[in-house]
C-alpha positions in Angstrom: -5.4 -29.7 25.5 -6.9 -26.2 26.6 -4.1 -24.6 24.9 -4.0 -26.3 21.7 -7.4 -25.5 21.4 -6.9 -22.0 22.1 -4.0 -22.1 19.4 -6.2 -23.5 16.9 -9.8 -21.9 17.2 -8.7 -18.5 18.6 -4.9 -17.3 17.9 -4.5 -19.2 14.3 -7.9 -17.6 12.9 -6.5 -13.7 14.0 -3.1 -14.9 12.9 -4.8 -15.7 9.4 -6.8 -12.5 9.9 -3.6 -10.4 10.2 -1.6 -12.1 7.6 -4.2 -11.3 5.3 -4.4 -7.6 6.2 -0.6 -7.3 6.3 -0.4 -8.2 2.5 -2.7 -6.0 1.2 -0.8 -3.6 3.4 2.4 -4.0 2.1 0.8 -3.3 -1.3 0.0 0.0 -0.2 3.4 0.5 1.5 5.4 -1.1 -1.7 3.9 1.9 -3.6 5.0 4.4 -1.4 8.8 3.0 -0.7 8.9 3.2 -4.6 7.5 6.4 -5.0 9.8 7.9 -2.0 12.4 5.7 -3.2 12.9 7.1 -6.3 11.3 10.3 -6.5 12.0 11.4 -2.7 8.2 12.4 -2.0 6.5 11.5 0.3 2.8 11.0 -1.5 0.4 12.2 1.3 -2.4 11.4 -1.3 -1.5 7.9 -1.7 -4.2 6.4 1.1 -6.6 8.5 -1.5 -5.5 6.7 -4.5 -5.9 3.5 -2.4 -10.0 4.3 -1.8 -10.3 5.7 -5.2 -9.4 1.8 -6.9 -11.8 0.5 -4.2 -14.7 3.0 -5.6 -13.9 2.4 -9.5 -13.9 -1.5 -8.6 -17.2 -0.6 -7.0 -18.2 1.2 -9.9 -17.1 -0.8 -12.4 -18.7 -3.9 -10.7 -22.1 -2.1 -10.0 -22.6 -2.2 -14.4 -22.2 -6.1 -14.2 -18.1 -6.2 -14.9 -16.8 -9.4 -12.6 -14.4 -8.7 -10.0 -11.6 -10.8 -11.6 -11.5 -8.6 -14.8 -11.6 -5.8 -12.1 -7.9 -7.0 -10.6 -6.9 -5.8 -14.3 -8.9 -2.9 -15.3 -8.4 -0.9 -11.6 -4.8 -0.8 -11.9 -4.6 -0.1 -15.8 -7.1 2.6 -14.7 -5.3 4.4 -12.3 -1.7 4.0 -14.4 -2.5 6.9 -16.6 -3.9 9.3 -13.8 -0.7 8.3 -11.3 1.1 9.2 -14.4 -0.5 12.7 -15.2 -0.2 13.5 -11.7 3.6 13.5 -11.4 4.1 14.9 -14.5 1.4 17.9 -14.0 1.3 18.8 -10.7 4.6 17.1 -9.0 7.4 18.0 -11.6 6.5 21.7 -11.3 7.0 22.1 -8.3 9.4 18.9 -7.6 13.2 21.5 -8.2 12.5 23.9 -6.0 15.0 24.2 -2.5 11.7 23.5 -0.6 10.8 20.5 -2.2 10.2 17.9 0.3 7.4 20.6 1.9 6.0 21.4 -1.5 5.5 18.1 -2.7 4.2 16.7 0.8 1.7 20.1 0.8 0.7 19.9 -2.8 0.2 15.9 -2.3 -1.9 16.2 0.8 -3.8 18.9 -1.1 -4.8 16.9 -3.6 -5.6 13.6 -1.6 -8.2 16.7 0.3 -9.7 17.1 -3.6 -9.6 13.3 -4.0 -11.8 12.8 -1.3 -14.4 15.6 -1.8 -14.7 14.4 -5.5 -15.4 10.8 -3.6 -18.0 12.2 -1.2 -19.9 14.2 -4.1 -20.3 11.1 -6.6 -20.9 8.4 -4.2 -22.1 10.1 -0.9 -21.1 9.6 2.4 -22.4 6.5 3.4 -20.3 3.6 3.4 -20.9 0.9 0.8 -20.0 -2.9 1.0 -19.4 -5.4 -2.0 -20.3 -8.9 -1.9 -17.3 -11.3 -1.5 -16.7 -12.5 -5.2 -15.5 -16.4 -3.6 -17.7 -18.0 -0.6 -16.9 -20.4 1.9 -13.7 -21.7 3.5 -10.7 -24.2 4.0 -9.4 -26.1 6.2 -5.6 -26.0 6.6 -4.3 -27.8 9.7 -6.9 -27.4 11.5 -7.7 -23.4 10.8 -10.7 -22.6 9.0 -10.0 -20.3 6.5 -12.3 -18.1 4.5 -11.4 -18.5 0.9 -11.3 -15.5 -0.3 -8.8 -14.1 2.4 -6.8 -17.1 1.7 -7.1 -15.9 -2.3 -6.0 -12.7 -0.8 -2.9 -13.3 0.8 -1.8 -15.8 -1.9 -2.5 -13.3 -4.5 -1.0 -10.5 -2.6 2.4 -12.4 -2.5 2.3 -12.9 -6.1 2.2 -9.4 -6.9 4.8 -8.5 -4.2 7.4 -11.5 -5.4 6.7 -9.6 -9.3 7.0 -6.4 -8.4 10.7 -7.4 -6.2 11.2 -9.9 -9.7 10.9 -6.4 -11.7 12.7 -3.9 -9.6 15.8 -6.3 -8.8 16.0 -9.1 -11.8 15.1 -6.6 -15.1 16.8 -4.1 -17.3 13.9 -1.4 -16.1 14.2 -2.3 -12.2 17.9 -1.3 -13.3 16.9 1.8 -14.8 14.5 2.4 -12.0 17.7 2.2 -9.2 20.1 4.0 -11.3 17.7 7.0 -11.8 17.0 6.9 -7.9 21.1 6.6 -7.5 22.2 9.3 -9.1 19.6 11.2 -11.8 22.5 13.4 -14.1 24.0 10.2 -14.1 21.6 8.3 -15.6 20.3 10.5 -17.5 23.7 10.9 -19.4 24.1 7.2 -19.6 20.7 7.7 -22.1 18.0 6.7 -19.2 14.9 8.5 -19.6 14.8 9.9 -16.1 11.7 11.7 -16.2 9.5 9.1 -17.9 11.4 6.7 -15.2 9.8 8.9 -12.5 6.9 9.2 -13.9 6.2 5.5 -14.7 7.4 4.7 -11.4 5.0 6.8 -9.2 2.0 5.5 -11.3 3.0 2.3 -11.1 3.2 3.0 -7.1 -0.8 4.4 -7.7 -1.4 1.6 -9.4 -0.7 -1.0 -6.7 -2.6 1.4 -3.9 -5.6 0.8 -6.4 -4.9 -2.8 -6.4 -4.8 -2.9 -3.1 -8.1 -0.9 -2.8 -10.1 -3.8 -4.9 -8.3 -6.6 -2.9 -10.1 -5.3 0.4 -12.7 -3.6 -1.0 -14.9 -7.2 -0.2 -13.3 -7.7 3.4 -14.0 -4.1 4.4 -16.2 -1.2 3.9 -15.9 1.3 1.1 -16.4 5.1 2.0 -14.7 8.1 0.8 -12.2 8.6 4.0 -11.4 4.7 3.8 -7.8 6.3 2.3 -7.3 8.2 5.7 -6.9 5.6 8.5 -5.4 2.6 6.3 -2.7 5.3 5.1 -1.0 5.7 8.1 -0.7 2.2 9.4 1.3 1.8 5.1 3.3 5.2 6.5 4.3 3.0 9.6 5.3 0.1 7.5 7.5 2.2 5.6 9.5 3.8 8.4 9.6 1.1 10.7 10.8 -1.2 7.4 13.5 1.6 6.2 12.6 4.1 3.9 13.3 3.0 -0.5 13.5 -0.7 0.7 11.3 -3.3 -0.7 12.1 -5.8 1.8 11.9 -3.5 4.6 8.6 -2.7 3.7 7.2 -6.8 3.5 8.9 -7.1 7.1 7.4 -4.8 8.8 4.0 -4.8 6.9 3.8 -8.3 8.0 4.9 -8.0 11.7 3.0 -4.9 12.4 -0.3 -5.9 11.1 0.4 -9.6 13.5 1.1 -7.2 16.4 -2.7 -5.4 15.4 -4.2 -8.8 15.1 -2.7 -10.8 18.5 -2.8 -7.0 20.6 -7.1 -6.8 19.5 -7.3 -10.3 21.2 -6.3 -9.2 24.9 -6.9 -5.6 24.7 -9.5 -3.6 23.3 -8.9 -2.8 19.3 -8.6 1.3 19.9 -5.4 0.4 22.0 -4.0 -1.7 19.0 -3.0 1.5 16.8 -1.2 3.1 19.8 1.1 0.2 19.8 1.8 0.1 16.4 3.0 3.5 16.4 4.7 3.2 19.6 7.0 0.5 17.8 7.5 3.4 15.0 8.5 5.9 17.8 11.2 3.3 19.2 12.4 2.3 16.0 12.7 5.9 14.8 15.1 6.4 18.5 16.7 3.2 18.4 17.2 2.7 14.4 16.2 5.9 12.8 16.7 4.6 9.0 14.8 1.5 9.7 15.0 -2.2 9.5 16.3 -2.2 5.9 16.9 1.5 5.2 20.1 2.8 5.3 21.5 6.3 6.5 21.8 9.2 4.6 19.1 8.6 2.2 18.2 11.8 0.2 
């Protein structure tokens, strides 16, 4: 009886705790899958972009707007920057022979400039909404807090669309032919450089999402980008690098290792193990769960 009672009141809660974080993860990581996927950078600025939609959902919401018009207006927000980004700053420098440095140096730049702007308009300090649903379930036993259950059902949602879009629609073809072979699309009439474009904003777009998701569950601050980026950078390479399902995989089963490891051992051991199962993966299966070899 001891043991169903520690499966219900103790590992069931963290397990809800974990799923919860994982989605919003894999938010993060979908963008950046997409954006390496495609566009073969790797957006160092993307954790940025993440605590940027969790400030303009703070902002927006400080003047009275509600936080479920905020699921919209974040993301349509951070579209058009995502978009001016790529086409100002990554294009120029995205042909040269150097570019996977360039573009990692020019991104991490900017995710520096991100965060400075951050500090300077909202301070230092850390800032914490109120949760815009109260109270809790009960599903088999578990309490649940509503709004992480809103989370991870939302969260799915948007992950099932965006897979729905990139697999199942004329532009997720578009998408994975102008990742396949770009001269080839391009001659085939596919507008490759709008494609990019589109596609790492889009990839902005859901770190913002992401941002306003947690924004209630955690604290908002200007280096919230910093920590939360490299757990979505694990996801990624332990998932395979340009795969969709690779990325839900190992967002999932990562953040459930984070959760279960936090309940035996103390919580600044649980990042360690994380990235220890990036190192073995990277020995045992350097392209990742879902990634293949050769990818360029």
């Amino acid at each position: 009886m001891a043991v169903l009672d520690y499966l219900q009141f103790v590992l069931a809660p963290q397990m809800v705790t974990g799923l919860a974080l994982g989605v919003a993860v894999v938010l993060v990581a979908l963008g950046l899958t997409i954006i390496f996927g495609l566009l073969d950078v790797i957006n160092m600025s993307h954790g940025e972009f993440y605590a940027l939609g969790a400030f303009v959902a703070l902002a927006l919401g400080s003047i009275g707007l509600p936080f479920w018009l905020l699921l919209i207006l974040v993301p349509l927000a951070l579209l058009p920057i995502g978009y001016m980004v790529e086409r100002g700053l990554i294009q120029r420098v995205f042909h040269g022979g150097d570019r996977h440095v360039t573009t990692l140096l020019l991104t991490f730049g900017l995710g520096l400039v991100i965060e400075d702007v951050l500090k300077l308009a909202f301070g230092p300090n850390p800032h914490r909404p109120e949760t815009p649903i109260s109270g809790g379930v009960e599903l088999l036993g578990v309490f649940v807090p509503n709004y992480r259950l809103f989370l991870i059902i939302a969260g799915a949602v948007v992950i099932a669309a965006v897979a729905a879009v990139v697999y199942r629609t004329r532009l997720g073809a578009m998408v994975r032919a102008a990742a396949y072979d770009r001269h080839m699309a391009a001659s085939l009439g596919v507008p490759v450089k709008q494609v990019y474009a589109g596609a790492f904003a889009f990839g902005v777009a859901l770190a913002g999402l992401a941002g306003v998701l947690l924004a209630p569950i955690y604290s908002v601050f200007p280096t919230m980008g910093r920590d939360f980026i490299l757990l979505a950078f694990t996801v990624v390479i332990v998932g395979g690098m340009g795969s969709i399902a690779g990325a839900v995989v190992a967002g999932l089963f990562l953040t459930q290792v984070q959760a279960i490891a936090s309940l035996y051992i103390s919580p600044v051991w649980t990042d360690p193990i994380v990235f220890g199962i990036m190192v073995v993966m990277l020995m045992v299966r350097p392209q990742g769960l879902f990634g293949r070899l050769g990818h360029a």
